[in-house]
Backbone bond lengths (Angstrom), bond angles and torsions (degrees), N, CA, C in turn:
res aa  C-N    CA-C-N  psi(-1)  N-CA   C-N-CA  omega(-1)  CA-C   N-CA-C  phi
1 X - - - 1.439 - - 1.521 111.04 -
2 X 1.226 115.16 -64.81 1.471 113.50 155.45 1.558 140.27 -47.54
3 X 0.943 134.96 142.33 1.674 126.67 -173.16 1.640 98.58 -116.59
4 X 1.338 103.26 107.54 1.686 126.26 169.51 1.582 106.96 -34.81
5 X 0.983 106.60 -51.66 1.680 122.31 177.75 1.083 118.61 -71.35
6 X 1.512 142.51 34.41 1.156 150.56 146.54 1.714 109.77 -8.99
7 X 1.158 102.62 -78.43 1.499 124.92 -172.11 1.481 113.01 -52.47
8 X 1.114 122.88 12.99 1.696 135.32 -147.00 1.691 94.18 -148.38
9 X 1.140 144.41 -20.54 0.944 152.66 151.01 0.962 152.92 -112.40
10 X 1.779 111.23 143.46 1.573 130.92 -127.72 1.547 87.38 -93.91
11 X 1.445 96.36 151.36 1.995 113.88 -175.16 1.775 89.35 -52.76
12 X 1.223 120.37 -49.46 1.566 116.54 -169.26 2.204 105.04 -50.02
13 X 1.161 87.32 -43.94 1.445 98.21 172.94 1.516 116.86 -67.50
14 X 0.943 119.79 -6.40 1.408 111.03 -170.68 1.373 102.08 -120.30
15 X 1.234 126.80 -43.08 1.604 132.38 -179.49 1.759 95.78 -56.54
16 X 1.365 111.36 -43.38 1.395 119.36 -166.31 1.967 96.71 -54.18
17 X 1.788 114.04 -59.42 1.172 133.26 -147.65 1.994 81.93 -68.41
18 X 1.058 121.76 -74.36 1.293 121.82 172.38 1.747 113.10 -32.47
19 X 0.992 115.82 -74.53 1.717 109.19 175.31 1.664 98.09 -30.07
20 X 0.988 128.98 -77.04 1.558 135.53 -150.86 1.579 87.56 -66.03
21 X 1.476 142.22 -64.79 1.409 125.91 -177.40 1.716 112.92 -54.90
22 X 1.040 128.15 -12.68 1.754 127.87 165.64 1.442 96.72 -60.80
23 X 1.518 97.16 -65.81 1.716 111.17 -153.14 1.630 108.68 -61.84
24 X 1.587 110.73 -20.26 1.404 105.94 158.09 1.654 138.27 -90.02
25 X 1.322 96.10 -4.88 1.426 109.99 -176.19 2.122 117.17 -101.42
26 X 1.625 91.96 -36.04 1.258 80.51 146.92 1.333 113.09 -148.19
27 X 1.637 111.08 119.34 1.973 122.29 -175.80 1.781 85.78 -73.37
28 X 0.663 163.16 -96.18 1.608 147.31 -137.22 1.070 135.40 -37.09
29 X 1.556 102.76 -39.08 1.247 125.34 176.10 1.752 108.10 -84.47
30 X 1.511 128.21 -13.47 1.275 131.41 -176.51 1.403 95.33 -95.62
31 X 1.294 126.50 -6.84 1.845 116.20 -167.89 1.778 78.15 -96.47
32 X 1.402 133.39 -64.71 1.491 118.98 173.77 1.376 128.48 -22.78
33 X 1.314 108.05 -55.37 1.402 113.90 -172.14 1.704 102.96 -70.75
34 X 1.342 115.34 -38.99 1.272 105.11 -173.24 1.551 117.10 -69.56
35 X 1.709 119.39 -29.94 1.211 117.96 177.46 1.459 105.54 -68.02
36 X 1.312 126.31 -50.68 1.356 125.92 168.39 1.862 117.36 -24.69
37 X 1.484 102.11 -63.43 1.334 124.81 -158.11 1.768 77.81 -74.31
38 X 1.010 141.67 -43.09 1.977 110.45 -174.26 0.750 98.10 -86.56
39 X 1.694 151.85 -36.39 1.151 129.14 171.16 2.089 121.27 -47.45
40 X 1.006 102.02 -44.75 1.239 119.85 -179.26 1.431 122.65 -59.36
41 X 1.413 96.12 -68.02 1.636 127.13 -172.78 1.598 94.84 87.88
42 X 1.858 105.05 149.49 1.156 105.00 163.53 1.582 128.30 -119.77
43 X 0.716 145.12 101.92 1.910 148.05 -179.44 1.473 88.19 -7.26
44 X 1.384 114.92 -91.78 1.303 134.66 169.77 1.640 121.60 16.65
45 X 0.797 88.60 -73.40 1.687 119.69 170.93 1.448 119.16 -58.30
46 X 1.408 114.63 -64.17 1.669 110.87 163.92 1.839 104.70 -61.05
47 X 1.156 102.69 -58.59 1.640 84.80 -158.64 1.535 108.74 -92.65
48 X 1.097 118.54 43.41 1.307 126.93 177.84 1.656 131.87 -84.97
49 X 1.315 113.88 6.50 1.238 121.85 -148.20 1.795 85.42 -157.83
50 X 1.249 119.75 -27.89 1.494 103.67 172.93 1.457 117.61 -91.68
51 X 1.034 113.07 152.10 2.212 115.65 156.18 0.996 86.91 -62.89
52 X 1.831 81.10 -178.50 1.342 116.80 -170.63 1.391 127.07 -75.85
53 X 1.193 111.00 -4.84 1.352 135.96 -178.57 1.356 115.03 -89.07
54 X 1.682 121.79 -42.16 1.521 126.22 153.60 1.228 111.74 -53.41
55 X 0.911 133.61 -65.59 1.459 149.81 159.59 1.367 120.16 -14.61
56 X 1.084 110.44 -56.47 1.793 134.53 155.57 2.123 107.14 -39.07
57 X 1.309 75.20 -67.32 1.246 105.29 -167.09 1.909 106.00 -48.51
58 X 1.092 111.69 -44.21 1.265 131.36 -166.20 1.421 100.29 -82.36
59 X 0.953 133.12 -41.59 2.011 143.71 -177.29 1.226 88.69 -54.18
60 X 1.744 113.58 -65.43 1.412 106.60 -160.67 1.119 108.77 -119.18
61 X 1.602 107.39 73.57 1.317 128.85 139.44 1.305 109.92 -124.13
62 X 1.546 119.85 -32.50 1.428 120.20 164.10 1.621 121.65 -61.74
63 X 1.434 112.57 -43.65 1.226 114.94 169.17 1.597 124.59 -47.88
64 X 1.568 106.35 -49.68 1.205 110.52 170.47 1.461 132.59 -95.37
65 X 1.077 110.21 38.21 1.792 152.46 -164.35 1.566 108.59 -120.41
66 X 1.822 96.55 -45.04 1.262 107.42 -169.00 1.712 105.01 -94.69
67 X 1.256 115.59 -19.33 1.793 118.57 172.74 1.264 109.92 -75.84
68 X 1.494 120.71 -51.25 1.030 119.37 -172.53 2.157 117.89 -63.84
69 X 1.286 94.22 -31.69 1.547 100.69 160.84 1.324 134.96 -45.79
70 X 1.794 91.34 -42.40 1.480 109.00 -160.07 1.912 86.08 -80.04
71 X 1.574 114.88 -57.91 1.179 89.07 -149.11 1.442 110.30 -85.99
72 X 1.505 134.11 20.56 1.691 149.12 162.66 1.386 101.80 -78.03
73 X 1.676 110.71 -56.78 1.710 96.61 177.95 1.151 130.46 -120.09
C-alpha cells in the first residue's frame, strides 16, 4: 500500500497517489466531486501532466483563440 520510494517521487506523483487513495477510500464522496468537477471543469486536470512551457503554450493559444474570435465575430 505504501511506496518504499517516497524520496523518488515527484509532488505530481504523489498528489496523483493520494487523489487515487481518497477516491478509493471514499467512492461517494468521489461521484460528488466528479459531478462537481464536469460541471465546473478543473485546471488541474488539463494541465496536469504538462510543464510550464505547455502551460505557456496552452494560455496562448486560448488567448489567441480568443482575438481571433473577437475580431471575425
Amino acid at each position: 500500500m505504501f511506496n518504499l520510494n517516497n524520496h523518488d517521487e515527484t509532488p505530481e506523483e504523489k498528489r496523483e497517489r493520494i487523489r487515487q487513495s481518497e477516491l478509493k477510500n471514499n467512492p461517494t464522496g468521489s461521484l460528488q466531486d466528479s459531478l462537481n468537477r464536469g460541471s465546473n471543469g478543473n485546471l488541474n486536470d488539463l494541465t496536469g501532466g504538462m510543464g510550464w512551457k505547455g502551460t505557456g503554450v496552452l494560455i496562448v493559444v486560448l488567448i489567441g483563440g480568443f482575438v481571433l474570435y473577437k475580431l471575425i465575430f
